[in-house]
MARMAR-604059 format. One record per residue (C-alpha): residue number from 1; residue in three letters; chain; x, y, z. Coordinates in steps of 0.25 Angstrom, whole numbers, plus 5000, padded with zeros to 4 digits. Each point is the difference from the previous one (the first is absolute). Layout:
# residues N
R  timi  kelo  sero    px    py    pz
R   NUM   ALA     A     X     Y     Z
...
This chain:
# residues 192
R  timi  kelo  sero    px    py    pz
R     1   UNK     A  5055  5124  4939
R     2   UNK     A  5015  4996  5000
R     3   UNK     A  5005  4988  5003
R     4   UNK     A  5005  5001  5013
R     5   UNK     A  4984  5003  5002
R     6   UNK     A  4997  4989  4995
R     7   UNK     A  5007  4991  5007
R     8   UNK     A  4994  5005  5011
R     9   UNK     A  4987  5000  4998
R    10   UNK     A  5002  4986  4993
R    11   UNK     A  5006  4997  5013
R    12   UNK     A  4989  5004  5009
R    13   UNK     A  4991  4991  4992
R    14   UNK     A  5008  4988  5000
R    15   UNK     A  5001  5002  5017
R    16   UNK     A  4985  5001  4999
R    17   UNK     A  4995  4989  4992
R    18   UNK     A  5013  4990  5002
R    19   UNK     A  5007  5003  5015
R    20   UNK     A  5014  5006  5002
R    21   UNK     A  5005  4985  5000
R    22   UNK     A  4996  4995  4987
R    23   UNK     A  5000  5011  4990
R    24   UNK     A  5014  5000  4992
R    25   UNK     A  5008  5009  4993
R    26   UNK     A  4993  4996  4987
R    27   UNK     A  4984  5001  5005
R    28   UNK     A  5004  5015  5004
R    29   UNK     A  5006  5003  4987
R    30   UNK     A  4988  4993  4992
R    31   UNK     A  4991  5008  5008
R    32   UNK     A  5007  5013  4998
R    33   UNK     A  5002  4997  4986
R    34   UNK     A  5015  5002  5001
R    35   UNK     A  5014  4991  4999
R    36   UNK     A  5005  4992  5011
R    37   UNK     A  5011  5008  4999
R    38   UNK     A  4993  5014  5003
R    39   UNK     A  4999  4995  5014
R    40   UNK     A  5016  4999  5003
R    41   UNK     A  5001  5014  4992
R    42   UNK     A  4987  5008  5008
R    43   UNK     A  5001  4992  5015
R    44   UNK     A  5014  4993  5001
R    45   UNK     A  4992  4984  5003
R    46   UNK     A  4986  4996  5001
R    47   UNK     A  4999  5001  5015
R    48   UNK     A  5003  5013  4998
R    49   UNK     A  4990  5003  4991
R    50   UNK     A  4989  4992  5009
R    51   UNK     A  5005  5006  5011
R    52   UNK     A  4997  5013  4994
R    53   UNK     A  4986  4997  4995
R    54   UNK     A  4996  4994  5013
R    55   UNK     A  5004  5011  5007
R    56   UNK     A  4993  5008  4990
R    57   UNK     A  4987  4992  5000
R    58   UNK     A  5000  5001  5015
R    59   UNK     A  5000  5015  5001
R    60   UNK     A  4990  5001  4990
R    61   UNK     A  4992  4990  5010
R    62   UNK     A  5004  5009  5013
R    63   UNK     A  4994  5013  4991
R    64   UNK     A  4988  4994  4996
R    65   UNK     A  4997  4994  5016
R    66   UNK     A  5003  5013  5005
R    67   UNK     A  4988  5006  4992
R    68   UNK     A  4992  4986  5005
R    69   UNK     A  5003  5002  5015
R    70   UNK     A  4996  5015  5000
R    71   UNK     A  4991  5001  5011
R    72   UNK     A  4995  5014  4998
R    73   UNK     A  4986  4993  4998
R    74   UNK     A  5000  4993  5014
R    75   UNK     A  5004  5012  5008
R    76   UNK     A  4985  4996  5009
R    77   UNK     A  5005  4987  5001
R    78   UNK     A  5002  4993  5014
R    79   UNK     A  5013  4993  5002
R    80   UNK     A  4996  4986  4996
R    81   UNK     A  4990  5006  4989
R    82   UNK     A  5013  5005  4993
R    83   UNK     A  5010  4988  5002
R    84   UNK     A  4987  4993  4993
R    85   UNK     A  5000  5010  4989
R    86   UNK     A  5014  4998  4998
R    87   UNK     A  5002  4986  5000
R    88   UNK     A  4988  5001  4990
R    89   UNK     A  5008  5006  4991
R    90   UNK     A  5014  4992  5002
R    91   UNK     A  4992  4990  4997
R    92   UNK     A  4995  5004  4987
R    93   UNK     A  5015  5003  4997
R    94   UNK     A  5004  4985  5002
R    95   UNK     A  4987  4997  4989
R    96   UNK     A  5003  5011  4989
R    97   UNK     A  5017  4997  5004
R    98   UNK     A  5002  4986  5002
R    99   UNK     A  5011  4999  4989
R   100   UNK     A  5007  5011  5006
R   101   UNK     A  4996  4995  5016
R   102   UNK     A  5006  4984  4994
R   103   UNK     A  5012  5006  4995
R   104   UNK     A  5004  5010  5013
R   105   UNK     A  5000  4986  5008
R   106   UNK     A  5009  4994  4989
R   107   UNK     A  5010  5014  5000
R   108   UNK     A  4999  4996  5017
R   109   UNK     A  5008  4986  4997
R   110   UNK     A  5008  5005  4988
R   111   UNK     A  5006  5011  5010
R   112   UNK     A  5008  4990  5007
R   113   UNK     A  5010  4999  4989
R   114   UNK     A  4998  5015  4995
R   115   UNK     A  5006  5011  5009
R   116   UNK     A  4995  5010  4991
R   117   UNK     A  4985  4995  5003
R   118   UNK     A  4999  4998  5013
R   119   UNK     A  5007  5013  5003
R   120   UNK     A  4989  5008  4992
R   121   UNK     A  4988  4990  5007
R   122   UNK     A  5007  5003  5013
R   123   UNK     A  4998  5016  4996
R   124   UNK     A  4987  4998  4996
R   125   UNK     A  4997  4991  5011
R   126   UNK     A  5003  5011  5009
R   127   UNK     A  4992  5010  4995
R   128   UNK     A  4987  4991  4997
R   129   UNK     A  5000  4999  5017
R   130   UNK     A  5000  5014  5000
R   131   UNK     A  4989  5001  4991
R   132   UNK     A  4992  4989  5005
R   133   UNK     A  5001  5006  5015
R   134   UNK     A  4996  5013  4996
R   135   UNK     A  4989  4994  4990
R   136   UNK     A  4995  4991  5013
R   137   UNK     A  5005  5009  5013
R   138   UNK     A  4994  5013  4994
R   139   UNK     A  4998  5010  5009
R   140   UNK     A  5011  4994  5011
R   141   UNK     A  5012  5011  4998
R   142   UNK     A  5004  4998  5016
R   143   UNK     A  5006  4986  4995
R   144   UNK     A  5016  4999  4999
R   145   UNK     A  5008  4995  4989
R   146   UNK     A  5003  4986  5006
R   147   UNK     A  4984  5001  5004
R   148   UNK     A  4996  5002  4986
R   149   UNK     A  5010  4990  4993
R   150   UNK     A  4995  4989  5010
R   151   UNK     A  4986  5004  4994
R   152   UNK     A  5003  5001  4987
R   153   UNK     A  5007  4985  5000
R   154   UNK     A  4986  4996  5005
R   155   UNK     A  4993  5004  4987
R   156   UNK     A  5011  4995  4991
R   157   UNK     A  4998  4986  5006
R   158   UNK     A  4987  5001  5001
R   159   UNK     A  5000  5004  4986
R   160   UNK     A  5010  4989  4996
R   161   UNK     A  4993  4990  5007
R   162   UNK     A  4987  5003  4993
R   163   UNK     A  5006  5001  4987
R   164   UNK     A  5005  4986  5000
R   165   UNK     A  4987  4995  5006
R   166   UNK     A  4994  5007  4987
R   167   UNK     A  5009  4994  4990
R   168   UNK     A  4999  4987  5005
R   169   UNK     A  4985  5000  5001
R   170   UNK     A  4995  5012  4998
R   171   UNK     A  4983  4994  5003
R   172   UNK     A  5006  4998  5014
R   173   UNK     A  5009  5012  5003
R   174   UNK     A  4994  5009  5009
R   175   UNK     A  4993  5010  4995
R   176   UNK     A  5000  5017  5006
R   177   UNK     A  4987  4997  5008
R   178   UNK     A  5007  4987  5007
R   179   UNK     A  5014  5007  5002
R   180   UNK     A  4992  5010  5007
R   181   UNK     A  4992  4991  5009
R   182   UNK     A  5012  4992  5004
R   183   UNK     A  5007  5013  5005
R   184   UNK     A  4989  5004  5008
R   185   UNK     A  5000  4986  5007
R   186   UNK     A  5017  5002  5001
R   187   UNK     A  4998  5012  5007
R   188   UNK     A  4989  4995  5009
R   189   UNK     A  5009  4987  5003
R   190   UNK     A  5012  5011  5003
R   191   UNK     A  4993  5010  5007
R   192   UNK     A  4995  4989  5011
């Protein structure tokens, strides 16, 4: 491995086990076992390098949930038995993720002073709505663009709400099996 590799990978560690705010120049080059000034030679600056290890790290996170939130084994399923089943499994993620879950929030705050990461989380926000209304609205190909925007934003604040919930106290976020019940008592209240 290089050490433009390295850095990068050194990078991704220090984002994991420090945060983007508080890992320097110096713990990514002592975790890459490189100089400080292989950074400015391989990425320009630091933040370019973190940016490029976060974003890294995160599509290696969207890859492995994609393989998670397959729902090839829930094809006899009832609506609410899979929206169970998937929030199940987001749930699991935020267990076997949580460094990378805490560190997506921190990249949220950082993006205000980084147009370069809030454009790419705005890209990638767009397309986990997507993903999340076909993951959760399977089945409903009459809907419209707007239609399925609107219900893609649902999840994703659904998903962010329950995220922080989780990180803050993860013994009382709700679990798939309450998220489930509270949606069936939604619609009830709605449908009246």
């Amino acid at each position: 491995m290089g050490n433009r590799e390295a850095l990068l990978e050194g990078a991704k560690r220090c984002l994991y086990e420090k945060g983007y705010a508080r890992t320097t120049a110096r713990d990514i080059a002592n975790a890459a076992g490189t100089s400080l000034a292989a950074i400015g030679y391989h990425y320009r600056s630091t933040d370019a390098l973190l940016n490029a290890a976060l974003f890294q790290a995160m599509q290696e996170w969207g890859d492995e949930m994609a393989k998670a939130l397959a729902t090839d084994d829930l094809a006899g399923a009832t609506p609410l038995e899979r929206f169970e089943a998937v929030w199940v499994r987001i749930l699991d993620s935020f267990r076997a993720n949580q460094a990378l879950w805490a560190m997506q929030l921190e990249v949220v705050i950082q993006s205000r002073h980084q147009p370069e990461v809030r454009e790419q989380l705005a890209a990638g926000l767009t397309g986990a709505r997507a993903g999340l209304a076909a993951l959760f609205d399977e089945g409903n190909d009459e809907a419209d663009e707007r239609t399925t925007a609107a219900v893609g934003s649902l999840y994703q604040a659904l998903l962010t709400g329950v995220l922080m919930q989780w990180l803050i106290d993860p013994e009382t976020a709700p679990t798939g099996h309450d998220l489930a019940v509270a949606l069936r008592r939604a619609a009830a209240t709605v449908a009246q």
